[in-house]
FIPA-292134 format. One line per 5 residues: number of its first residue (from 1); for each residue x, y, z of N, C-alpha, C, O. Coordinates in pm, whole numbers, always signed. Layout:
<rs>
NUM = X/Y/Z/X/Y/Z/X/Y/Z/X/Y/Z  ...
</rs>
This chain:
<rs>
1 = +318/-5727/-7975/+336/-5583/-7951/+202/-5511/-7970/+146/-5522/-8078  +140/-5428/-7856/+99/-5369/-7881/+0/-5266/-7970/+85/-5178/-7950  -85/-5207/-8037/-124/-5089/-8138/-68/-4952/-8066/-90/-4907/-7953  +16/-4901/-8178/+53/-4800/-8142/-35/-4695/-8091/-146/-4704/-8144  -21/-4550/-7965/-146/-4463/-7962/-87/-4336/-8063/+23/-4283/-8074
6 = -245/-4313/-8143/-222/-4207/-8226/-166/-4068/-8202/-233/-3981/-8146  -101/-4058/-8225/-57/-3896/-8184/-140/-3820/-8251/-198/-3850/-8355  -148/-3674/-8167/-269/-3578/-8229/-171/-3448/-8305/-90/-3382/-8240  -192/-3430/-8438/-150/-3277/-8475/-280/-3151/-8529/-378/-3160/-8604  -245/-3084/-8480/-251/-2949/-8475/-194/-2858/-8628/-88/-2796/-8618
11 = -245/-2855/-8719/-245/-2804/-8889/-243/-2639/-8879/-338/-2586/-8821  -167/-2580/-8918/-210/-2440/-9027/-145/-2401/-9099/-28/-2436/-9086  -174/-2320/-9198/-101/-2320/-9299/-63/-2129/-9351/-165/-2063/-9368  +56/-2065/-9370/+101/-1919/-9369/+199/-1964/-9474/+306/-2024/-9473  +97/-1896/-9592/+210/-1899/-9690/+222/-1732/-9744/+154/-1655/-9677
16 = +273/-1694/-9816/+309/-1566/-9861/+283/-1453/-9742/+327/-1456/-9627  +199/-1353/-9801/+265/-1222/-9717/+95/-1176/-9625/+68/-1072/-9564  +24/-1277/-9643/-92/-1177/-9589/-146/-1200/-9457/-251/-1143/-9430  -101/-1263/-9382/-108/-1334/-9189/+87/-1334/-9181/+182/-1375/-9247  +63/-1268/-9069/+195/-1224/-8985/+202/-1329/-8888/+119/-1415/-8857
21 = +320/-1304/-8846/+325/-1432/-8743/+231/-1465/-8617/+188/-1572/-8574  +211/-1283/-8560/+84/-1291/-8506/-38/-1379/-8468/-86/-1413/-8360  -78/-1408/-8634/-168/-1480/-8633/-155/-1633/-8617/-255/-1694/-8580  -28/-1708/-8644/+26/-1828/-8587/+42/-1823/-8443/-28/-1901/-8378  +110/-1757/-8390/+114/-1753/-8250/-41/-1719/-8157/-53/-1742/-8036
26 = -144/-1663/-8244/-278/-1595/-8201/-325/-1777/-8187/-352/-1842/-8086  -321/-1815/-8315/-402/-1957/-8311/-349/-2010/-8262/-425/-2104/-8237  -216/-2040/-8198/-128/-2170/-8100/-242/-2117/-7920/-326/-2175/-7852  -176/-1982/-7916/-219/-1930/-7776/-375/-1959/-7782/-410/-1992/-7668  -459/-1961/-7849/-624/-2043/-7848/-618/-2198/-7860/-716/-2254/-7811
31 = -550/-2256/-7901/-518/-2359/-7864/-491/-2447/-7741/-531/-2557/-7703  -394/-2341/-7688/-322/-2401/-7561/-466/-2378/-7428/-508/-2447/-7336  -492/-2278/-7472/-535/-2183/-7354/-704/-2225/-7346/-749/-2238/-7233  -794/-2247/-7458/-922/-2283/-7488/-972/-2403/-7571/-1091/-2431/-7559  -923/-2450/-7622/-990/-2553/-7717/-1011/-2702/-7625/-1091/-2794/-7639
36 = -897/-2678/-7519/-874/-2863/-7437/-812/-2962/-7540/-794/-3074/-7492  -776/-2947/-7671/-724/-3037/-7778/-556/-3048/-7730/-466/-2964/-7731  -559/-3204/-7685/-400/-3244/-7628/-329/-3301/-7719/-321/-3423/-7731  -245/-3183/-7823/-178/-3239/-7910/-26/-3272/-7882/+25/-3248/-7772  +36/-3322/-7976/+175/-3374/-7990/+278/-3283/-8068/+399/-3278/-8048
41 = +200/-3205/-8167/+308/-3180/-8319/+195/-3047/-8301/+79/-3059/-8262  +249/-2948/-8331/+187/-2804/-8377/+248/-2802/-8493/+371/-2799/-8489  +182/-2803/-8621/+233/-2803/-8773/+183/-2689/-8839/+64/-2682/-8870  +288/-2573/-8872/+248/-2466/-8983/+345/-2525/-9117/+454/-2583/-9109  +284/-2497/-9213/+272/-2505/-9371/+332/-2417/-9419/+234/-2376/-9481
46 = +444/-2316/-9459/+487/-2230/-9531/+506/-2234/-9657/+474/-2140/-9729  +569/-2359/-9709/+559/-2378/-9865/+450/-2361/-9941/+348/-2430/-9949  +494/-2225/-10016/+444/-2196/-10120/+458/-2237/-10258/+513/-2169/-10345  +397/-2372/-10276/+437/-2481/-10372/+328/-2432/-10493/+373/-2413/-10605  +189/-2412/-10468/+101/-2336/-10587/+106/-2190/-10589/+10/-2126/-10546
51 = +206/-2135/-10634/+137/-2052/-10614/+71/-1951/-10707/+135/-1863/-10764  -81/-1970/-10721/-211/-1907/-10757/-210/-1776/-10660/-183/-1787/-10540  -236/-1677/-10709/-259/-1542/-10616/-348/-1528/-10501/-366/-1427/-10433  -404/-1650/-10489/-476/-1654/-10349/-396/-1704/-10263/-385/-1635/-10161  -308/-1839/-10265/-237/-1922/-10234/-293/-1998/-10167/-239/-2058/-10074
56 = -458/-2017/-10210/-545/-2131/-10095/-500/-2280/-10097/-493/-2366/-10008  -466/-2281/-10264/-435/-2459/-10281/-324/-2462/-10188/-332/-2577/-10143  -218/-2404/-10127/-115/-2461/-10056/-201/-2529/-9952/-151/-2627/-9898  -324/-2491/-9914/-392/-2602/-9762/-341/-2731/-9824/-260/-2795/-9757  -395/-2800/-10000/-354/-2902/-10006/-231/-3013/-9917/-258/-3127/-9880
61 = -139/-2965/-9903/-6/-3001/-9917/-8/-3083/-9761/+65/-3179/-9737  -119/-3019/-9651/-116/-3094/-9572/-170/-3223/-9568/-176/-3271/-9455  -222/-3308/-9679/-274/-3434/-9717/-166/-3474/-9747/-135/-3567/-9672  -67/-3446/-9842/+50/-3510/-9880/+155/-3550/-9775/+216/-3656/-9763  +163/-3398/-9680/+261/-3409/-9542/+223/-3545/-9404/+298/-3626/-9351
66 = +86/-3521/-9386/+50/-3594/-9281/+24/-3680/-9359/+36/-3650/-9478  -15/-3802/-9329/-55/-3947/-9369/-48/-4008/-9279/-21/-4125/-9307  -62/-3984/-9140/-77/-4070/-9009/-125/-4007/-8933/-123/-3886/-8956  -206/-4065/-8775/-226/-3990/-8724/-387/-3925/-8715/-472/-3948/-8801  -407/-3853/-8613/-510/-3787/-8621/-484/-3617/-8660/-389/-3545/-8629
71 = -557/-3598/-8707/-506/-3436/-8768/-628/-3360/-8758/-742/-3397/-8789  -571/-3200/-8691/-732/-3107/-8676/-663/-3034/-8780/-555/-3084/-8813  -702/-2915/-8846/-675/-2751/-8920/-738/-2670/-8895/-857/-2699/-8877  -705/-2558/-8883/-780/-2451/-8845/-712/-2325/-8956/-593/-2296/-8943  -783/-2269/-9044/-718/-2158/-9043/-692/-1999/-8979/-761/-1957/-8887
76 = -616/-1944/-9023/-538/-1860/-8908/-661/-1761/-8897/-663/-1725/-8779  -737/-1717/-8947/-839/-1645/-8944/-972/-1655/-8856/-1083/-1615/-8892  -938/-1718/-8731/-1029/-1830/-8658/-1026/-1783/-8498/-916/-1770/-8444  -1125/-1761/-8436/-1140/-1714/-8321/-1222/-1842/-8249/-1342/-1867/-8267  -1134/-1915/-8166/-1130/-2053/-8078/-1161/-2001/-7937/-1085/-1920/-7884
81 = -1262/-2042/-7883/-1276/-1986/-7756/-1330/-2103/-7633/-1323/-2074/-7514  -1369/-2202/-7668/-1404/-2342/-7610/-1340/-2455/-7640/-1244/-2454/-7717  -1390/-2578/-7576/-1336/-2671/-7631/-1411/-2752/-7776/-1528/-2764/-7810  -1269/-2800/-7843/-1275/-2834/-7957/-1239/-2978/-8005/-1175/-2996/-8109  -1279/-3075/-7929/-1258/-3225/-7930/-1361/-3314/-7959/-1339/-3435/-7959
86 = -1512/-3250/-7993/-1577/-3261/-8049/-1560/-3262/-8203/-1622/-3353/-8258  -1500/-3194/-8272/-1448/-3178/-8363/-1308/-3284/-8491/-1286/-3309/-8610  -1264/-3303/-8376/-1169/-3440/-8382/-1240/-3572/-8464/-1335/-3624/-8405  -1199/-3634/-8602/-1269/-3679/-8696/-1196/-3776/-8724/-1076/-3748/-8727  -1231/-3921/-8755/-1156/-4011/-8805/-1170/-3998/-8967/-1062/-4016/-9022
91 = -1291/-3968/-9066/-1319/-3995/-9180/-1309/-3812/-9199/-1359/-3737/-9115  -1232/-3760/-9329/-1224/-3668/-9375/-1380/-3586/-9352/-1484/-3638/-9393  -1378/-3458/-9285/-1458/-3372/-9247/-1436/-3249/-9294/-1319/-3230/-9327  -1512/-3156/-9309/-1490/-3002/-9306/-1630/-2966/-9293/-1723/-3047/-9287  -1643/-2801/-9288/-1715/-2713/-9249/-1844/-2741/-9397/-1817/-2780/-9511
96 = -1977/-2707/-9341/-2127/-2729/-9415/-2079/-2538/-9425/-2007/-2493/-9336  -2126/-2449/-9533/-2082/-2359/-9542/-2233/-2282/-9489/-2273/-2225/-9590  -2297/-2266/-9417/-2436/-2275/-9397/-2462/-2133/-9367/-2573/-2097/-9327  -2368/-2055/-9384/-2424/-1895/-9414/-2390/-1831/-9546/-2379/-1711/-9569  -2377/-1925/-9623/-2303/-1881/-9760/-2468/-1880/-9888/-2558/-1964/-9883
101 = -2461/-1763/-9985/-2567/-1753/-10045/-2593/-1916/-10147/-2518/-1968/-10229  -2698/-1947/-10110/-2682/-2080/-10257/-2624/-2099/-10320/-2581/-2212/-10342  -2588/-1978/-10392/-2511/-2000/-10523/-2352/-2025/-10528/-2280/-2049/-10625  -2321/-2012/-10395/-2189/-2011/-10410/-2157/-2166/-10331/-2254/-2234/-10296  -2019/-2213/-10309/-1949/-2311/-10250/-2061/-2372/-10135/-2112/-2280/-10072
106 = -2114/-2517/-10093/-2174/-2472/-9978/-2111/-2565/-9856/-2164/-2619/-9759  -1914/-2557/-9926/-1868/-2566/-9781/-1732/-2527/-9788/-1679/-2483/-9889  -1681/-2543/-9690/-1571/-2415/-9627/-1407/-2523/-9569/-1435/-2636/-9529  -1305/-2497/-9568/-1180/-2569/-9547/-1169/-2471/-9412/-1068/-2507/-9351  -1228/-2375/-9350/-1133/-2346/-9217/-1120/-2403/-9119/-1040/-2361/-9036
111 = -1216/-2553/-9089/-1159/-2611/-8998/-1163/-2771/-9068/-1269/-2806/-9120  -1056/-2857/-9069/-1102/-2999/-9126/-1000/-3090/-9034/-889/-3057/-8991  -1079/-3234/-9013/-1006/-3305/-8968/-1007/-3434/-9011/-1094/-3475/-9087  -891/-3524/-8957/-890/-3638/-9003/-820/-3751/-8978/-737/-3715/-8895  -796/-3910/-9010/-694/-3973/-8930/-616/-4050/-9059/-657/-4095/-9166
116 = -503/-4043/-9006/-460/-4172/-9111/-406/-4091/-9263/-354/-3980/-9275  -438/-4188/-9362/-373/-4112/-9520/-509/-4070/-9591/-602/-4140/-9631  -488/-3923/-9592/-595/-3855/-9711/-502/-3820/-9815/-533/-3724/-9885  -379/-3887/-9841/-320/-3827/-9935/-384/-3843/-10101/-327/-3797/-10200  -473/-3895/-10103/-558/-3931/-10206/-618/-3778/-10274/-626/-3774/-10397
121 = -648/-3687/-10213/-726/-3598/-10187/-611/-3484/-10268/-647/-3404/-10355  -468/-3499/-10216/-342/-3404/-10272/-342/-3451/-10426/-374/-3385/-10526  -294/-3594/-10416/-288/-3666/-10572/-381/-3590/-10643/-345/-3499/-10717  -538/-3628/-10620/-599/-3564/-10727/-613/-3460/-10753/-703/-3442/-10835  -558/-3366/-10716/-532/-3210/-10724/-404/-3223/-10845/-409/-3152/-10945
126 = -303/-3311/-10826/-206/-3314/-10877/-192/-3377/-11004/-80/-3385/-11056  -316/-3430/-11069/-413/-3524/-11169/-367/-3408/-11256/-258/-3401/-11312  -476/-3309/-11261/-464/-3243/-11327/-417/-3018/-11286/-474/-2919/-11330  -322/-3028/-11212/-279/-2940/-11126/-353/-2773/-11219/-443/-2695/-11187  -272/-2778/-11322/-282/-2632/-11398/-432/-2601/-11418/-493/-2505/-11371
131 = -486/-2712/-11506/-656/-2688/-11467/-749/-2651/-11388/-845/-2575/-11395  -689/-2739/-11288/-740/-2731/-11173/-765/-2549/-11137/-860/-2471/-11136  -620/-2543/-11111/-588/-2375/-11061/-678/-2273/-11129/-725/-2170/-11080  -695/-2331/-11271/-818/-2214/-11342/-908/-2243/-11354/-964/-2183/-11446  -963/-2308/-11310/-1097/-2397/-11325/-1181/-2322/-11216/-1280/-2251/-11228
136 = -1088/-2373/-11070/-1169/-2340/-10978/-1124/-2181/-10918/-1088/-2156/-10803  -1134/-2117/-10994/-1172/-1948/-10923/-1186/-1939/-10807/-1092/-1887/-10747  -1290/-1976/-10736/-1319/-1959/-10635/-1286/-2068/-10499/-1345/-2075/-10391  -1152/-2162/-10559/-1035/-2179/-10468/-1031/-2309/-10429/-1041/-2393/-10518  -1016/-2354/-10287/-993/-2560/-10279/-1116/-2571/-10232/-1151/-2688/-10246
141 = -1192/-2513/-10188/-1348/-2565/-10158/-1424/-2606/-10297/-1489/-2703/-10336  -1402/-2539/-10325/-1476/-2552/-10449/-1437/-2727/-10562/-1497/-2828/-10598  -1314/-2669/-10572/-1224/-2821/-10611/-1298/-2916/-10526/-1399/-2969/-10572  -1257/-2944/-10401/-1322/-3026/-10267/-1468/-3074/-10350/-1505/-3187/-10384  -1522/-2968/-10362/-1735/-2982/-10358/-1718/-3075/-10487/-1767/-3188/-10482
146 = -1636/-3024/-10626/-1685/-3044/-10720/-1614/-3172/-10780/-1667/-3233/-10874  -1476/-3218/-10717/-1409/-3338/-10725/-1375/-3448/-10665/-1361/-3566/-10699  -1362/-3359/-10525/-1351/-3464/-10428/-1500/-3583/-10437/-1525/-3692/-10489  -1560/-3496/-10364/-1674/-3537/-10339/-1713/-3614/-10155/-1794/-3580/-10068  -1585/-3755/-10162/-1595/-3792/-10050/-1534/-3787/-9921/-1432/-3841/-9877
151 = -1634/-3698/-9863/-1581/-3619/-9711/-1756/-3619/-9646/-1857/-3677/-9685  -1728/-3529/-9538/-1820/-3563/-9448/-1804/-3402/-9385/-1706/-3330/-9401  -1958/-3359/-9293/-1968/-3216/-9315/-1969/-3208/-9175/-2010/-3301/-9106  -1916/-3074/-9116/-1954/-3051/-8966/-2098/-2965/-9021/-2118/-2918/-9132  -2172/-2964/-8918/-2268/-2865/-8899/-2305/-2743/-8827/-2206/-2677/-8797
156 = -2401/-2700/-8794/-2416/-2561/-8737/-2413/-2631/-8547/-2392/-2571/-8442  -2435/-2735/-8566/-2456/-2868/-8402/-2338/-2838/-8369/-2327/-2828/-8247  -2207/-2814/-8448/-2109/-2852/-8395/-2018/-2716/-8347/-1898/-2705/-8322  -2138/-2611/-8346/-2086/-2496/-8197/-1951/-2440/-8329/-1831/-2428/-8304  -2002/-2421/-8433/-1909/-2320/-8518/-1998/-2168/-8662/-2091/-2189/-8739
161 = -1943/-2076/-8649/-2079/-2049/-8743/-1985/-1957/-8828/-1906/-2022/-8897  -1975/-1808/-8840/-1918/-1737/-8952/-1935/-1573/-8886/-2040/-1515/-8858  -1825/-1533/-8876/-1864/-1414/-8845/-1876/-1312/-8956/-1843/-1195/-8938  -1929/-1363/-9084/-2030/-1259/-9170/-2148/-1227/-9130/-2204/-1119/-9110  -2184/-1348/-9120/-2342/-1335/-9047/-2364/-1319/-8896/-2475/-1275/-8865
166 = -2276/-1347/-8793/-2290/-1351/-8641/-2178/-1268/-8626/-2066/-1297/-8666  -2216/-1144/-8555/-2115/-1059/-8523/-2062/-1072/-8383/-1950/-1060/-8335  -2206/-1105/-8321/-2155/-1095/-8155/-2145/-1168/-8118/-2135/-1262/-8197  -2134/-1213/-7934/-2097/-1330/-7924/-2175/-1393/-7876/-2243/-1361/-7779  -2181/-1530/-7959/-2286/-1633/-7884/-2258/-1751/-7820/-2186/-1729/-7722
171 = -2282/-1853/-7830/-2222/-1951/-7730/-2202/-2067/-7854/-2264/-2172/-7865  -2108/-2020/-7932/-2007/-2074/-8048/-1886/-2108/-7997/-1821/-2032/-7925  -1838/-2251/-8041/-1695/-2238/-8002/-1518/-2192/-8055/-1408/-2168/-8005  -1601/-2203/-8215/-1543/-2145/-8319/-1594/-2038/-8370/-1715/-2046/-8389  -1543/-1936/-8400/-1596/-1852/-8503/-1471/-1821/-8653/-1357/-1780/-8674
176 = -1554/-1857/-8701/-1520/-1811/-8857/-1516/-1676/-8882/-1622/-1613/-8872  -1347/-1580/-8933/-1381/-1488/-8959/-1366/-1475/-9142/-1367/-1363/-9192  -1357/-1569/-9210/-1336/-1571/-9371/-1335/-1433/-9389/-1418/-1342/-9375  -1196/-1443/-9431/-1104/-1328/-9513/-1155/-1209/-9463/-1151/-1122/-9551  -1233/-1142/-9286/-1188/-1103/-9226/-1085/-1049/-9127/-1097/-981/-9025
181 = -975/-1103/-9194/-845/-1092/-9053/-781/-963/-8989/-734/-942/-8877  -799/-877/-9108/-800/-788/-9020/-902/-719/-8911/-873/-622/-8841  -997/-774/-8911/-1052/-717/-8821/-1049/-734/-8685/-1088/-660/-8594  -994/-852/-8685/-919/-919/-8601/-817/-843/-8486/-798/-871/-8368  -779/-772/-8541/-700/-698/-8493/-723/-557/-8427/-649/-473/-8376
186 = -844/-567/-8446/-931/-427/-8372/-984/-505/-8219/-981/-623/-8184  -1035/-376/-8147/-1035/-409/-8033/-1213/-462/-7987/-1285/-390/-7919  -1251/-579/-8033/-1414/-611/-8045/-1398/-687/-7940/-1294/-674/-7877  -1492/-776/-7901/-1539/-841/-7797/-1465/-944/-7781/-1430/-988/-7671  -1423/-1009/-7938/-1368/-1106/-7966/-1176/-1132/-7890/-1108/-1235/-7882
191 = -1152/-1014/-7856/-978/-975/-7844/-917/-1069/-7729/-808/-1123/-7710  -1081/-1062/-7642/-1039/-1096/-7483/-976/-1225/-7550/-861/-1250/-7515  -1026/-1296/-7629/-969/-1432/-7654/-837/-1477/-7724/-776/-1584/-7722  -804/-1314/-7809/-692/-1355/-7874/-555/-1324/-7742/-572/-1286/-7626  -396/-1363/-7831/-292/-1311/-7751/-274/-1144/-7763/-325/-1088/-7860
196 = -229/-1094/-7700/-199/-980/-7717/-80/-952/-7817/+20/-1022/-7832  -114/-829/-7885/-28/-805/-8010/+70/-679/-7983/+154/-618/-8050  +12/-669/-7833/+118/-540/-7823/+284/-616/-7826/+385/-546/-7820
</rs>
């Protein structure tokens, strides 16, 4: 018999009250419409299993859920406008945080991918869970940088950047709006790409 072919999913994660559905349906419709990524499973995350007042650790939960497979994430805060199959990762990846001041995190969970079981990655969150939650202030990247350790980085090569620092538009295929979202919702250059919210 055969090797089975991997099916592709499609990750995000809406837990509590602060992205409306909007923004799930905003990131499916950039999906369908721009990225060229031919998935199988569109997977949102609602369980609010940590919940810390940010509710970032719930990203965890998708290491525990998937364990097969090839898997992208994006979070909902994400303006997709090209294709994104470049991006597509067999060995645990995420974002080089490369507009972020030194001192802080110097990488980022809004887009990560991966194949197969990272459930390794949930466990040790779950090592020491409560600690964890106060330890790291400044959320699962940070956890990621300072425990994980083994992952692998996209770069600035890989046509994604931050719209703190890049406002307009350049020939990015991602843009990062970190804990921008509402702005999102104003009428910038960026809109042509989202769905309409009327």
């Amino acid at each position: 018999m055969g090797k089975r072919e991997l099916e592709m999913r499609v990750i995000c994660v809406n837990t509590g009250t602060k992205y409306s559905q909007w923004y799930v349906d905003n990131l499916k419709h950039m999906i369908d419409n721009y990225s060229n990524l031919k998935y199988d499973k569109f997977e949102v995350i609602t369980e609010n299993r940590y919940d810390d007042e940010r509710g970032v650790f719930n990203k965890l939960l998708m290491f525990e859920k998937f364990t097969d497979d090839q898997n992208i994430y994006f979070d909902l805060d994400v303006l997709i406008k090209g294709d994104c199959n470049h991006l597509l990762r067999k060995e645990f990846t995420l974002c080089s945080a490369h507009w972020r001041p030194a001192y802080h995190t110097p990488l980022n969970s809004s887009i990560m991918s991966w194949q197969g079981d990272c459930s390794w990655i949930h466990d040790k969150f779950m090592e020491q869970m409560d600690y964890y939650l106060l330890k790291y202030r400044r959320g699962m990247d940070q956890f990621i940088y300072e425990v994980i350790k083994d992952y692998k980085l996209y770069t600035i090569e890989d046509k994604f950047c931050s719209y703190q620092t890049i406002l307009d538009e350049q020939d990015y295929v991602v843009y990062l709006f970190n804990q921008r979202n509402k702005e999102m919702l104003n009428e910038g250059w960026y809109a042509k790409y989202f769905k309409s919210n009327i």
